[in-house]
C-alpha angles and dihedrals in degrees: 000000000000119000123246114258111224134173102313124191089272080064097048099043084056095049081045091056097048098035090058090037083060095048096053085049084063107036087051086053088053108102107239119274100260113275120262109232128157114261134235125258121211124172138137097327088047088051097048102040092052103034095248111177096213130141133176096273091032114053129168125236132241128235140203120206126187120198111153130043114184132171121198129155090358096303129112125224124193125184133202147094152274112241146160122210087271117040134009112249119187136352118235129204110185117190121187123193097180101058093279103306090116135022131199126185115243096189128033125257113265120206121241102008136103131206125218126185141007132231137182128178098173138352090280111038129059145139137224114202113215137158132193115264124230141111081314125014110256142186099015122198146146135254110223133192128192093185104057107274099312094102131031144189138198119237121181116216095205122057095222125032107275136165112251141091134220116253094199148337135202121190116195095190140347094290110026129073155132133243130193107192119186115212127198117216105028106075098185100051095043110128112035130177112224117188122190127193091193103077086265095314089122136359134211120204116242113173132010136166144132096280130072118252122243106276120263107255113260122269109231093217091166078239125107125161101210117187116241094205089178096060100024098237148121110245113198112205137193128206109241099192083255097048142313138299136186116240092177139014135198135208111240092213110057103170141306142278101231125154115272105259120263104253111257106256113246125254108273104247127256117284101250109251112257113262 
């Protein structure tokens, strides 16, 4: 009598196949666990220096912003701040090496700044637009970097401290870019339109008026950072070719501004014994 065939090992290692390729399908479609930064701190000289009205029953909360997503060399840049509903407090620029699980900080946070927009015209060479914050923005400038993101340096785009922000650049090689700079007080003047042909060392201006220029055409970069308001977060997509999917999130609220607790007083001594 011939025995009865059942499900061999052919048959297993197939259900196997199928069963883990299954599993990598859903854990792909599962948004990324949120991104571990450091947090900002914000007490009593944070308070001070940008006018927070926070008290210990009142604090103010603490906001991330993302406005730049950038990939160059296999790394990822994002740009943004750090904010609360009243002041601007720290710029932030993240870098990952490894597709958004973990992020380091190539440049330090500056206070009081915050940083726009991302280019990239190679693997080595790339700017980060940025302005001081106030009542008016004030003293833009880029930071550049000519290794990839591992090292960066501040370059004013004005000689002498001025109010004004850049609206947008475009670099068409290491050496060559635009520049649309916006200025407050001087109305005639507004909108001014600012070339370098030293990679963003030095800028002559070109074009201004009272009038804003036509935008610069948008730069496909296969990035977007898109806001989940449901769940409160950053999302950072990438485009697949047939959509796009996150590969890092990021929390809005990251802390609170609250006065630096009083010191505990110490225990009173010990009464001396009687001679």
């Amino acid at each position: 009598m011939a025995a009865r065939r059942g499900r061999g090992a052919g048959y297993n290692r197939r259900e196997a196949m199928i069963g883990w390729a299954a599993l990598l399908m859903l854990q792909a479609a599962q948004p990324p666990a949120p991104a571990q930064i450091q947090p900002p701190v914000c007490g009593d000289a944070e308070i001070a220096e940008f006018g927070l009205e926070c008290n210990i029953r009142d604090a103010c909360n603490i906001f991330l912003e993302l406005a730049g997503v950038e990939e160059a060399g296999g790394r990822i840049f994002l740009s943004g701040n750090f904010h609360t509903g009243a002041a601007t407090l720290w710029s932030l620029l993240l870098m990952s090496e490894d597709e958004g699980r973990t992020w380091t900080e190539p440049h330090p946070r500056l206070r009081g700044i915050a940083l726009d927009d991302i280019q990239f015209v190679d693997a080595e060479t790339g700017w980060v637009s940025g302005h001081v914050v106030g009542a008016l923005p004030r003293d833009p400038f880029l930071l550049k970097t000519a290794d990839g993101g591992k090292t960066w340096r501040r370059v004013p785009v004005l000689e002498e401290s001025s109010y004004g922000a850049i609206d947008a650049f475009r670099f068409e090689s290491r050496t060559q870019g635009v520049l649309f700079l916006q200025r407050r007080g001087e109305p005639r003047q507004r909108y001014q339109r600012w070339e370098t042909m030293t990679g963003g060392d030095t800028w002559m201006l070109r074009e201004a008026g009272p009038k804003p220029f036509p935008p610069l055409k948008p730069r496909p970069t296969g990035w977007r950072i898109r806001t989940d308001v449901r769940a409160r977060q950053y999302l950072i997509e990438r485009d697949t070719g047939k959509g796009y999917a996150a590969v890092a999130r990021f929390p809005v609220r990251f802390g609170e501004c609250r006065p630096d607790p009083e010191p505990a007083e110490p225990p009173p001594s010990p009464e001396a014994p009687p001679p």
